[in-house]
C-alpha positions in Angstrom: -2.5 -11.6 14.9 -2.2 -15.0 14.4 -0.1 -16.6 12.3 -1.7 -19.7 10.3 0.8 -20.9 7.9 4.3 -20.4 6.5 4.3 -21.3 2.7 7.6 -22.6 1.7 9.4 -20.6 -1.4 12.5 -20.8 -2.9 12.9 -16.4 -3.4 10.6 -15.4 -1.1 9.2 -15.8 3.0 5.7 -16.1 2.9 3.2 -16.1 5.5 -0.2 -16.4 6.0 -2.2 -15.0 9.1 -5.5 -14.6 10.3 -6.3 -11.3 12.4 -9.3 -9.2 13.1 -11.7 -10.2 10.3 -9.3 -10.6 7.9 -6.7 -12.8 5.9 -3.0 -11.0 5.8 -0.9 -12.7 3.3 3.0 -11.0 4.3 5.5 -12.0 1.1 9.2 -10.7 2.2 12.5 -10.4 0.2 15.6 -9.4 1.7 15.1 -6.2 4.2 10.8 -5.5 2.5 7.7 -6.8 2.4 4.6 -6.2 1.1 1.5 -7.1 2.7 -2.1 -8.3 1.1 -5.5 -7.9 3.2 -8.2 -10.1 2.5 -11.6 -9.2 4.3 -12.8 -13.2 5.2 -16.0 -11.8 3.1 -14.2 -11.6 -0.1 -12.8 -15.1 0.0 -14.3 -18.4 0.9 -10.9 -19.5 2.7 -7.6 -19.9 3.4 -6.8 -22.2 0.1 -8.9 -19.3 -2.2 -5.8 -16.9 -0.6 -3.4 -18.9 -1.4 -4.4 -19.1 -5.2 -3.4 -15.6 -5.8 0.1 -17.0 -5.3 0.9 -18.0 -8.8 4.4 -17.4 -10.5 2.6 -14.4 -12.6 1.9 -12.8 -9.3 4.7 -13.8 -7.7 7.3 -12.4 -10.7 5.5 -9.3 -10.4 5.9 -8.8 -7.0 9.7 -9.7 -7.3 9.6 -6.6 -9.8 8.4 -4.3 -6.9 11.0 -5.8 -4.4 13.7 -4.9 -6.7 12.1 -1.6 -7.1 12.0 -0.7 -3.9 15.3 -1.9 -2.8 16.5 0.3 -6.3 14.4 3.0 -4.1 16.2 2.5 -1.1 19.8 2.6 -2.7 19.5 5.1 -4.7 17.9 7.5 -1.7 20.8 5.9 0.9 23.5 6.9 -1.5 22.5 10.5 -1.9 
């Protein structure tokens, strides 16, 4: 896997690489990520990737993170 480009965020690490075929857009938050696969069929590029990255998306993927760190806390502290 090879990593293409780091996208530089205030909340968030994000990261952008290119492996077997596909896109992998990797967006971590504290101690989780989550992870987006683009098949290089669906999208004409890189740049078309990194349009999904919009505060919309971005908000609601904050909403997961605290979700699953919620998750995580609430399974740690049984």
């Amino acid at each position: 896997m090879r990593l293409v480009e780091n996208i530089p965020h205030h909340t968030f690490s994000i990261s952008l690489f290119d492996w077997n075929g596909k896109y992998i857009l990797k967006i971590e938050h504290g101690l989780a990520e989550q992870v987006y696969k683009f098949n290089k069929d669906w999208v004409s590029g890189l740049e078309d990737v990194k349009k999904i990255l919009t505060e919309e998306f971005l908000l609601e993927n904050l909403k997961r993170f605290n979700a699953m760190h919620e998750s995580v806390k609430s399974t740690l502290n049984q």
